[in-house]
PDB file of N, CA, C and O in Angstrom:
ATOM      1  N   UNK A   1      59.022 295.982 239.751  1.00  0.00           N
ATOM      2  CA  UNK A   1      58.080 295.337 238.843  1.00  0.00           C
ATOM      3  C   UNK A   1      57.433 296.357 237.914  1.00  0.00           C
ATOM      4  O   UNK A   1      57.284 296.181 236.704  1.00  0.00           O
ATOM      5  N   UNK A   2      57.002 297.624 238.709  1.00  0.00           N
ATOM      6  CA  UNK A   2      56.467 298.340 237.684  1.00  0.00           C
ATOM      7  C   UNK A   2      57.206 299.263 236.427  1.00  0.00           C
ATOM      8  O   UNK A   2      56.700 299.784 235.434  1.00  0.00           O
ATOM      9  N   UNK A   3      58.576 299.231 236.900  1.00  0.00           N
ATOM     10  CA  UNK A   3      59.531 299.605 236.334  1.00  0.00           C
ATOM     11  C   UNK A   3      59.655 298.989 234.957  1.00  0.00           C
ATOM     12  O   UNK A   3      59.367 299.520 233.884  1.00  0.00           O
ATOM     13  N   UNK A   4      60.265 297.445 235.234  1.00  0.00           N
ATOM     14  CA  UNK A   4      59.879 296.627 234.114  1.00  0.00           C
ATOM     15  C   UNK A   4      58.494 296.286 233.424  1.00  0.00           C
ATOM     16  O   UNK A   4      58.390 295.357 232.623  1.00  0.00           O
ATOM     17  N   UNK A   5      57.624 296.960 233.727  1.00  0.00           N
ATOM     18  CA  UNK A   5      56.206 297.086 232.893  1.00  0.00           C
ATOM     19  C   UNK A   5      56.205 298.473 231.758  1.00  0.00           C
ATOM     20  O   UNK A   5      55.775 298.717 230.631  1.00  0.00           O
ATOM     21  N   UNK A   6      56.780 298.998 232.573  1.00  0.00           N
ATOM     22  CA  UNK A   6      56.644 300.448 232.366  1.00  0.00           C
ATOM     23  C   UNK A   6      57.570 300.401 231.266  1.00  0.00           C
ATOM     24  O   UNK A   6      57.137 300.806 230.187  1.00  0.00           O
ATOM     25  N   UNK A   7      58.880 299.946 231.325  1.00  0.00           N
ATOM     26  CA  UNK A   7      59.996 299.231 230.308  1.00  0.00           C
ATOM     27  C   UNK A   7      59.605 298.848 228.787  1.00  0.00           C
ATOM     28  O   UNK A   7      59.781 299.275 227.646  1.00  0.00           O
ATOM     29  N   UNK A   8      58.810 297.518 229.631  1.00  0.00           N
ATOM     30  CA  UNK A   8      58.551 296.598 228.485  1.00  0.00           C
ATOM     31  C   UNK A   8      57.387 297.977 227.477  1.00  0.00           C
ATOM     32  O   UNK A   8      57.598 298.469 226.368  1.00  0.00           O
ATOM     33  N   UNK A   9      56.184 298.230 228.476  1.00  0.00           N
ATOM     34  CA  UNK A   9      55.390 299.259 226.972  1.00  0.00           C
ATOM     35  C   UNK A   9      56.216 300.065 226.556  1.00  0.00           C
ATOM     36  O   UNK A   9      56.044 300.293 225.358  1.00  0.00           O
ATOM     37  N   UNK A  10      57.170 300.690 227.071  1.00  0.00           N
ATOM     38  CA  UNK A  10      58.115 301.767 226.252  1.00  0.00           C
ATOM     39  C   UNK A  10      58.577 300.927 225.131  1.00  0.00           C
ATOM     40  O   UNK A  10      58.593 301.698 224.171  1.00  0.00           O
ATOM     41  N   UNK A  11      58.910 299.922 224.789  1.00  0.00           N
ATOM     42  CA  UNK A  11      59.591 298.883 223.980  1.00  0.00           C
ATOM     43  C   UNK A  11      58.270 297.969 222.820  1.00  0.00           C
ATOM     44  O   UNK A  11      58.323 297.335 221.766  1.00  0.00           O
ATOM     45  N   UNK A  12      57.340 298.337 223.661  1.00  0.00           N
ATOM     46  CA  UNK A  12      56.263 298.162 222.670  1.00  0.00           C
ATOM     47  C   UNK A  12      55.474 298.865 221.641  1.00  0.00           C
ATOM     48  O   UNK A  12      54.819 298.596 220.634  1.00  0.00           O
ATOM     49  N   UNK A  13      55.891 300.060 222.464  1.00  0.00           N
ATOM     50  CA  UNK A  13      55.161 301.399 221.824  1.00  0.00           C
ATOM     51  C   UNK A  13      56.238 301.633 220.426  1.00  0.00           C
ATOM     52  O   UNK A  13      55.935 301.749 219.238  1.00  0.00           O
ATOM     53  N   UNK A  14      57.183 301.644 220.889  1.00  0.00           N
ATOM     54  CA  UNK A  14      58.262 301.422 219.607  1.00  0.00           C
ATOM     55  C   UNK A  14      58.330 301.171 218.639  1.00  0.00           C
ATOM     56  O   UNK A  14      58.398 301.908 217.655  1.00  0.00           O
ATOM     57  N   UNK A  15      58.325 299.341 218.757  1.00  0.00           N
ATOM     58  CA  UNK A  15      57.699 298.541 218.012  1.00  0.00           C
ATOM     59  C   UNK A  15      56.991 298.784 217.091  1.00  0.00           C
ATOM     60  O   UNK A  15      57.273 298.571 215.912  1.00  0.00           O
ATOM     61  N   UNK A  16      55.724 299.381 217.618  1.00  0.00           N
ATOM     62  CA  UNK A  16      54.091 299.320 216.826  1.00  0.00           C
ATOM     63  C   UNK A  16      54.500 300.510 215.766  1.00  0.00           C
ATOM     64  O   UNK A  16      54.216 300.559 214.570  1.00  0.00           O
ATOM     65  N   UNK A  17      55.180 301.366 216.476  1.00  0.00           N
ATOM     66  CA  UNK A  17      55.301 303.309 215.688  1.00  0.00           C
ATOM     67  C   UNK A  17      56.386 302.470 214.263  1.00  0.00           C
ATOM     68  O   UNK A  17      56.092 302.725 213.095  1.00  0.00           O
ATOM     69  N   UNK A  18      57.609 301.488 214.592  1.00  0.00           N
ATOM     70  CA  UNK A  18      58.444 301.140 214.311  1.00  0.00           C
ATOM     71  C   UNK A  18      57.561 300.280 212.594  1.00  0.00           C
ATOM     72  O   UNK A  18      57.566 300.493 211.381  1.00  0.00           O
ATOM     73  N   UNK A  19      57.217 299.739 213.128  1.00  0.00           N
ATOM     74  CA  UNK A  19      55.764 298.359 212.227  1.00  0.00           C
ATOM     75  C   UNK A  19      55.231 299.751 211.548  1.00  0.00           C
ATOM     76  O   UNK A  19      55.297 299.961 210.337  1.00  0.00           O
ATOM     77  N   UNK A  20      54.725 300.615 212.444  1.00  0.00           N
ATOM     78  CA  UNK A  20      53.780 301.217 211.304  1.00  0.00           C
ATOM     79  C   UNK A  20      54.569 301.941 210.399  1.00  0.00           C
ATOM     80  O   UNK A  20      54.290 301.521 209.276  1.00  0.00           O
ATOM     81  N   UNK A  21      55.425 302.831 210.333  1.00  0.00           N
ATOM     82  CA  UNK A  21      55.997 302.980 209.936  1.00  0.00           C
ATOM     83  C   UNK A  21      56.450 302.678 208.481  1.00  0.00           C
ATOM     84  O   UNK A  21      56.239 303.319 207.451  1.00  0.00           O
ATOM     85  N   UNK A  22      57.163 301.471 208.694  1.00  0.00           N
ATOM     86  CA  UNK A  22      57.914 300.612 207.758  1.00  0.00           C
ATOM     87  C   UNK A  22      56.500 299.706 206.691  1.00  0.00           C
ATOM     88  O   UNK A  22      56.669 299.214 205.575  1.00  0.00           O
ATOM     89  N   UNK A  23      55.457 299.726 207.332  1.00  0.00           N
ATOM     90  CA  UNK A  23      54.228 299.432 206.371  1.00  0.00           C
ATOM     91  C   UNK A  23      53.588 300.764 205.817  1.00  0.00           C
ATOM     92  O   UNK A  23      53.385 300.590 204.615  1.00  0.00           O
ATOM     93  N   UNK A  24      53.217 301.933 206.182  1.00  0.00           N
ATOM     94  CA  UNK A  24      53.836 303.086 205.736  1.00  0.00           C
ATOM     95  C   UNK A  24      54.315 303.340 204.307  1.00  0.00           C
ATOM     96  O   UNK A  24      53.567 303.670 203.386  1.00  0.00           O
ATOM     97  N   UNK A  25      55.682 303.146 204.209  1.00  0.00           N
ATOM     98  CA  UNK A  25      56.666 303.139 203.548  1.00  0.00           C
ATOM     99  C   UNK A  25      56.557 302.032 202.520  1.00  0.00           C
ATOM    100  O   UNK A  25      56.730 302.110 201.304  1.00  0.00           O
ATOM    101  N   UNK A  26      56.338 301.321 203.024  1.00  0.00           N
ATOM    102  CA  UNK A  26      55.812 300.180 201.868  1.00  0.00           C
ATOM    103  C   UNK A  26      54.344 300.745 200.908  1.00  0.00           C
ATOM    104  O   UNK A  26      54.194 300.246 199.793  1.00  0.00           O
ATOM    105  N   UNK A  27      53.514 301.586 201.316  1.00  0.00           N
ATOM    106  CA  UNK A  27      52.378 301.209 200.883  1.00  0.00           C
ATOM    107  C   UNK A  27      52.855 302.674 200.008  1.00  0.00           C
ATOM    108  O   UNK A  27      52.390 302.739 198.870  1.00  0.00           O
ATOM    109  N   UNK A  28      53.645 303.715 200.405  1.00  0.00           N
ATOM    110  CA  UNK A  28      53.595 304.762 199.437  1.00  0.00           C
ATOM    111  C   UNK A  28      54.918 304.096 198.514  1.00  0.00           C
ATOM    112  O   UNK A  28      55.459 304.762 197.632  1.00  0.00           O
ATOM    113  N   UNK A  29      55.203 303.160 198.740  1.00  0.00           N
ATOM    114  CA  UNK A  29      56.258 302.544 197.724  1.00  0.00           C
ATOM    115  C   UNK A  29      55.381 301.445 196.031  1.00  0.00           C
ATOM    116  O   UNK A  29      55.736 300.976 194.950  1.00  0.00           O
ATOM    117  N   UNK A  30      54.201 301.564 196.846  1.00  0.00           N
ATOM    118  CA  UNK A  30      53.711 300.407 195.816  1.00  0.00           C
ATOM    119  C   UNK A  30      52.382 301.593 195.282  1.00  0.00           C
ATOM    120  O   UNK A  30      51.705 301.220 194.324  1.00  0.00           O
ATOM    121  N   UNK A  31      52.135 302.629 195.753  1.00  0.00           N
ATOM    122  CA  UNK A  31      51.580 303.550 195.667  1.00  0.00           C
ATOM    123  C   UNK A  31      51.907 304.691 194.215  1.00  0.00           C
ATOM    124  O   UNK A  31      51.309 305.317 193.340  1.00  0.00           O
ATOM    125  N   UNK A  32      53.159 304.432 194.680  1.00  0.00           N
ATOM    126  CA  UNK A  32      54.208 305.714 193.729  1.00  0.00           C
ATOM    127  C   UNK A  32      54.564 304.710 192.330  1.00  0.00           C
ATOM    128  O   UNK A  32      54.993 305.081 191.238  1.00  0.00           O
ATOM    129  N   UNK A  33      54.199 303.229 192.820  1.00  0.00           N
ATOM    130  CA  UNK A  33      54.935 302.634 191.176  1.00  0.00           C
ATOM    131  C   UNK A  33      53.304 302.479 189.997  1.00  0.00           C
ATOM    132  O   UNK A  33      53.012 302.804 188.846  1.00  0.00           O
ATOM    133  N   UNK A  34      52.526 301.696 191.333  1.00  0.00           N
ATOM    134  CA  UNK A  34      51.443 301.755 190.736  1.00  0.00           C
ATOM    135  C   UNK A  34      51.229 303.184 189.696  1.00  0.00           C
ATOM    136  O   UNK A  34      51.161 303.168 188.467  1.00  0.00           O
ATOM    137  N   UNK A  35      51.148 304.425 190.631  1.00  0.00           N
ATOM    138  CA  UNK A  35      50.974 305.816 189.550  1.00  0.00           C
ATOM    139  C   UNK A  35      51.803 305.733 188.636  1.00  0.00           C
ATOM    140  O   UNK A  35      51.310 306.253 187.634  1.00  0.00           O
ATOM    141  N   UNK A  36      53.187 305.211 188.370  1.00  0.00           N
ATOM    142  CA  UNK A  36      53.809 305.155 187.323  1.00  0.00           C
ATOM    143  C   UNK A  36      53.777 304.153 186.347  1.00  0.00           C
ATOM    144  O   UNK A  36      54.410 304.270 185.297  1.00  0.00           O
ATOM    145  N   UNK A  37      52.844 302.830 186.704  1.00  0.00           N
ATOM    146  CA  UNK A  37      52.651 302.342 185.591  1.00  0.00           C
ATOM    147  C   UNK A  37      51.494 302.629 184.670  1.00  0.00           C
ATOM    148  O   UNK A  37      51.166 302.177 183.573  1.00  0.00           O
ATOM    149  N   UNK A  38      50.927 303.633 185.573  1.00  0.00           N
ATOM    150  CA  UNK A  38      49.674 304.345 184.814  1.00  0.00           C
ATOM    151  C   UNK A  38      50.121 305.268 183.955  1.00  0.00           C
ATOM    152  O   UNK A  38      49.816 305.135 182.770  1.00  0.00           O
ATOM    153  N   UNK A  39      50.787 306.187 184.298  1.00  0.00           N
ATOM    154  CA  UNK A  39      51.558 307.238 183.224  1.00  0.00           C
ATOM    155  C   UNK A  39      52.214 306.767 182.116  1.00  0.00           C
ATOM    156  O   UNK A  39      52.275 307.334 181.025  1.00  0.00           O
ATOM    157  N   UNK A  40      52.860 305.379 182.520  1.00  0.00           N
ATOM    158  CA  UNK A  40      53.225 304.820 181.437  1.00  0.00           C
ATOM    159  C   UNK A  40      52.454 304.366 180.405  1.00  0.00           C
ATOM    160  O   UNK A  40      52.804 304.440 179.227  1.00  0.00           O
ATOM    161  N   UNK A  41      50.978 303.699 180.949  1.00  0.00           N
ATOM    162  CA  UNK A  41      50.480 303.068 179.756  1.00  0.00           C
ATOM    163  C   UNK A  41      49.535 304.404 179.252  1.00  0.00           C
ATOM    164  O   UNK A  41      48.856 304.406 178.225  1.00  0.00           O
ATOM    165  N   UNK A  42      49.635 305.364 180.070  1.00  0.00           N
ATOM    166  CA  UNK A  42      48.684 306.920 179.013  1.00  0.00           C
ATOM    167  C   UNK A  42      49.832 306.838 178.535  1.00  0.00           C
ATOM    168  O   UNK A  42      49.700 305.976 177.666  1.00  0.00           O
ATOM    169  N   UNK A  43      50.874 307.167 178.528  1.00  0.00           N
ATOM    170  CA  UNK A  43      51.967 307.815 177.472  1.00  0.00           C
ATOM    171  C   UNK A  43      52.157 306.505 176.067  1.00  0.00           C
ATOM    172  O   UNK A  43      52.040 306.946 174.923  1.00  0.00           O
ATOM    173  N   UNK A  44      52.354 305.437 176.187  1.00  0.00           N
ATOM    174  CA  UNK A  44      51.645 304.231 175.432  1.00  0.00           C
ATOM    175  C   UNK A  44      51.094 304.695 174.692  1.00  0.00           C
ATOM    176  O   UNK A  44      51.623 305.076 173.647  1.00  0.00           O
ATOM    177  N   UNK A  45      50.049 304.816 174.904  1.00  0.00           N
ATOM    178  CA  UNK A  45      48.602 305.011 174.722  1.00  0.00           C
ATOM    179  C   UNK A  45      48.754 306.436 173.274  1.00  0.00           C
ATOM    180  O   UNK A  45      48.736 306.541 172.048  1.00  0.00           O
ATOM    181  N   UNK A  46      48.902 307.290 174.558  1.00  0.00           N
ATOM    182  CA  UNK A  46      48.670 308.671 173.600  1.00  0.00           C
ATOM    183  C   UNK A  46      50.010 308.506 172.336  1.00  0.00           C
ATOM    184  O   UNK A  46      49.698 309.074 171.289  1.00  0.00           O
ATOM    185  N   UNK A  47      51.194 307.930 172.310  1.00  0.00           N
ATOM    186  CA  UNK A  47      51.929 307.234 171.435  1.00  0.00           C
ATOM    187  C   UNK A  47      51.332 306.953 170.320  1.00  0.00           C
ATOM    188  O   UNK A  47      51.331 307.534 169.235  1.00  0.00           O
ATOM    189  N   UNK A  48      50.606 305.604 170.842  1.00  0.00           N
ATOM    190  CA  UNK A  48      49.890 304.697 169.965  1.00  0.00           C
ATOM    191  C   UNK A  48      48.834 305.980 168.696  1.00  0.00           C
ATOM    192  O   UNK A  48      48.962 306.045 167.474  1.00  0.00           O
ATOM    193  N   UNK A  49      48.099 306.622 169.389  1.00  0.00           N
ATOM    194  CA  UNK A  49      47.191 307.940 168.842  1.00  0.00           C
ATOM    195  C   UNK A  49      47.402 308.348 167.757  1.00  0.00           C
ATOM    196  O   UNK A  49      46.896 308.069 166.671  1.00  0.00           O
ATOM    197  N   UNK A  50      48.503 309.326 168.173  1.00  0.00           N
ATOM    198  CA  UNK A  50      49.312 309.950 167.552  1.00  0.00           C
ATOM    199  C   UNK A  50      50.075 309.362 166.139  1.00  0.00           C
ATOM    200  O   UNK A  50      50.293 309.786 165.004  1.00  0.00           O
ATOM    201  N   UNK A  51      50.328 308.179 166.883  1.00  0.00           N
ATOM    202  CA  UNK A  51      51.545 307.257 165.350  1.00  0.00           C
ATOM    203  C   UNK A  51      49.705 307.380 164.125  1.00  0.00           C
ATOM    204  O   UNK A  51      49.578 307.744 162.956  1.00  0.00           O
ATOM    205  N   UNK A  52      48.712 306.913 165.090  1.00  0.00           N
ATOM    206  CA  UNK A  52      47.911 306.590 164.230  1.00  0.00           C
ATOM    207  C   UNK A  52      46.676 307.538 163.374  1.00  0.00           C
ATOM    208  O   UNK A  52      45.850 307.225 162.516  1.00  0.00           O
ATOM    209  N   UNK A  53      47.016 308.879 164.093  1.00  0.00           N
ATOM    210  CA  UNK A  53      46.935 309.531 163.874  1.00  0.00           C
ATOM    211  C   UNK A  53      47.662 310.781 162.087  1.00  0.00           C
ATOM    212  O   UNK A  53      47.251 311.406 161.109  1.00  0.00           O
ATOM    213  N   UNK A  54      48.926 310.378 162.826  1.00  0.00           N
ATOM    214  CA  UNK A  54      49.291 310.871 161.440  1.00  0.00           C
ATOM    215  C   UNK A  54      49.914 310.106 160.183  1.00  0.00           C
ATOM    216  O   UNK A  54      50.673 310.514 159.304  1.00  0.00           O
ATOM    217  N   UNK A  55      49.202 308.577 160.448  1.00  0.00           N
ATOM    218  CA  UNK A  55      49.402 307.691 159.210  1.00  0.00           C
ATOM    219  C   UNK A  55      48.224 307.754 158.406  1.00  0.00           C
ATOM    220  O   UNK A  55      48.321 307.677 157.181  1.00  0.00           O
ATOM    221  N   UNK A  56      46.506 307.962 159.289  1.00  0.00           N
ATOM    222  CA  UNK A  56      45.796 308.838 158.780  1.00  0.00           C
ATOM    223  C   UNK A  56      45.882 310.197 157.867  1.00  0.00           C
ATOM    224  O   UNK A  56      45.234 310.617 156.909  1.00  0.00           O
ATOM    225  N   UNK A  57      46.748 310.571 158.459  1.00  0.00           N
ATOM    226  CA  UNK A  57      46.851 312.328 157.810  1.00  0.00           C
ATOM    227  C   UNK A  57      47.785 311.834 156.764  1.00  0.00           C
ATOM    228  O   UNK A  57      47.554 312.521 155.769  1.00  0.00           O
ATOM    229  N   UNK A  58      48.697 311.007 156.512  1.00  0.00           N
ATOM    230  CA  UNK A  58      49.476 310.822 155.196  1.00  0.00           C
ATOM    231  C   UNK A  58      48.658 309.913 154.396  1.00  0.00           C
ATOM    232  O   UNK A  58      49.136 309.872 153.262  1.00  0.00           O
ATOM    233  N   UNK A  59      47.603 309.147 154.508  1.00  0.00           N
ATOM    234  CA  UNK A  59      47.200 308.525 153.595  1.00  0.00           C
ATOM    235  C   UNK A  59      45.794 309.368 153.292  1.00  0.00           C
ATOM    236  O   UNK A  59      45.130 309.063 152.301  1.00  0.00           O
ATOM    237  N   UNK A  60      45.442 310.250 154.025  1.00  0.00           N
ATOM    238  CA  UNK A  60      44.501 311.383 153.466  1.00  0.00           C
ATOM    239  C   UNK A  60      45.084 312.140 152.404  1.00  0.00           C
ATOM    240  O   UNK A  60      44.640 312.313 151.269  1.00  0.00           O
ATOM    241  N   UNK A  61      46.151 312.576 152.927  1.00  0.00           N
ATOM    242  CA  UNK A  61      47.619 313.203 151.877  1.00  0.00           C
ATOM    243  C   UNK A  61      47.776 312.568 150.613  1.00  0.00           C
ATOM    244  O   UNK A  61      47.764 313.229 149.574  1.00  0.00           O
ATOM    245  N   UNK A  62      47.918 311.365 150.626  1.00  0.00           N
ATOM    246  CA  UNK A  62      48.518 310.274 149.226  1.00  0.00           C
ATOM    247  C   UNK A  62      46.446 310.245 148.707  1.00  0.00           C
ATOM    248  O   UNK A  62      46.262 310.206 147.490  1.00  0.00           O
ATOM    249  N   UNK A  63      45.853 310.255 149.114  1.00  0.00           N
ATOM    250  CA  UNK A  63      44.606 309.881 148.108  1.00  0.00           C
ATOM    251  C   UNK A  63      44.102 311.285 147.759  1.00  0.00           C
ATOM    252  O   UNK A  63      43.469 311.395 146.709  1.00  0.00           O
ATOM    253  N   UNK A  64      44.387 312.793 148.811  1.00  0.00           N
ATOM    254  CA  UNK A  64      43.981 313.929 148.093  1.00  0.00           C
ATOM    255  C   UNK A  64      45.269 314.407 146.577  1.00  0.00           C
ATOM    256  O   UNK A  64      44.989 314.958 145.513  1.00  0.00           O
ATOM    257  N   UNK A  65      46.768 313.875 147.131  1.00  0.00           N
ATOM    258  CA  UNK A  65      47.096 313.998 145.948  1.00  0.00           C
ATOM    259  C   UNK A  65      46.969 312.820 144.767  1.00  0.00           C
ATOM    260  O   UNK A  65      47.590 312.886 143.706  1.00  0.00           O
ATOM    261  N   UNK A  66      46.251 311.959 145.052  1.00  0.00           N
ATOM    262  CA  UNK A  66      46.251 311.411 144.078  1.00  0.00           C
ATOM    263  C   UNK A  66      44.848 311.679 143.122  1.00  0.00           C
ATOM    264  O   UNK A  66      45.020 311.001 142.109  1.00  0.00           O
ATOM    265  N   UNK A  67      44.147 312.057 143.074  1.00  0.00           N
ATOM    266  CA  UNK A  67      42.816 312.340 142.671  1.00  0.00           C
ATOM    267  C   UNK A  67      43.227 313.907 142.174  1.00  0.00           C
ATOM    268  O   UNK A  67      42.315 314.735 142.172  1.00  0.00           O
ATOM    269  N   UNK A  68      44.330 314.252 141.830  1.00  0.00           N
ATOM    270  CA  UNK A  68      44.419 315.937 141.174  1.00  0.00           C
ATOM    271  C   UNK A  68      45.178 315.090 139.730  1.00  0.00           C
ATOM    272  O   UNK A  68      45.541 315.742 138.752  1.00  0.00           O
TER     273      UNK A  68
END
């Protein structure tokens, strides 16, 4: 009897290491995309800046040469 007790928690202990584990793995899986949809929308982002940035600097360009 104690054999099969002793059994069964070996088979439980498993289990739980087994469960944790695999939730674990899940959570640095949704962990690692999450951070990448963040990088994505800075890189977006700093994109967006930049484009708008130097459509600024050409229409500073077109009105300093236009005023000579």
């Amino acid at each position: 009897m104690i054999g099969w007790l002793f059994l069964l928690l070996i088979y439980a202990r498993r289990k739980l290491r087994r469960h944790r584990a695999m939730s674990a793995y899940r959570h640095a899986n949704a962990r690692a995309f999450a951070l990448y949809s963040q990088h994505r929308a800075i890189g977006t982002e700093l994109l967006k800046a930049l484009q708008a940035e130097r459509a600024a600097g050409e229409r500073m360009e077109a009105v300093l040469s236009s005023e000579k």
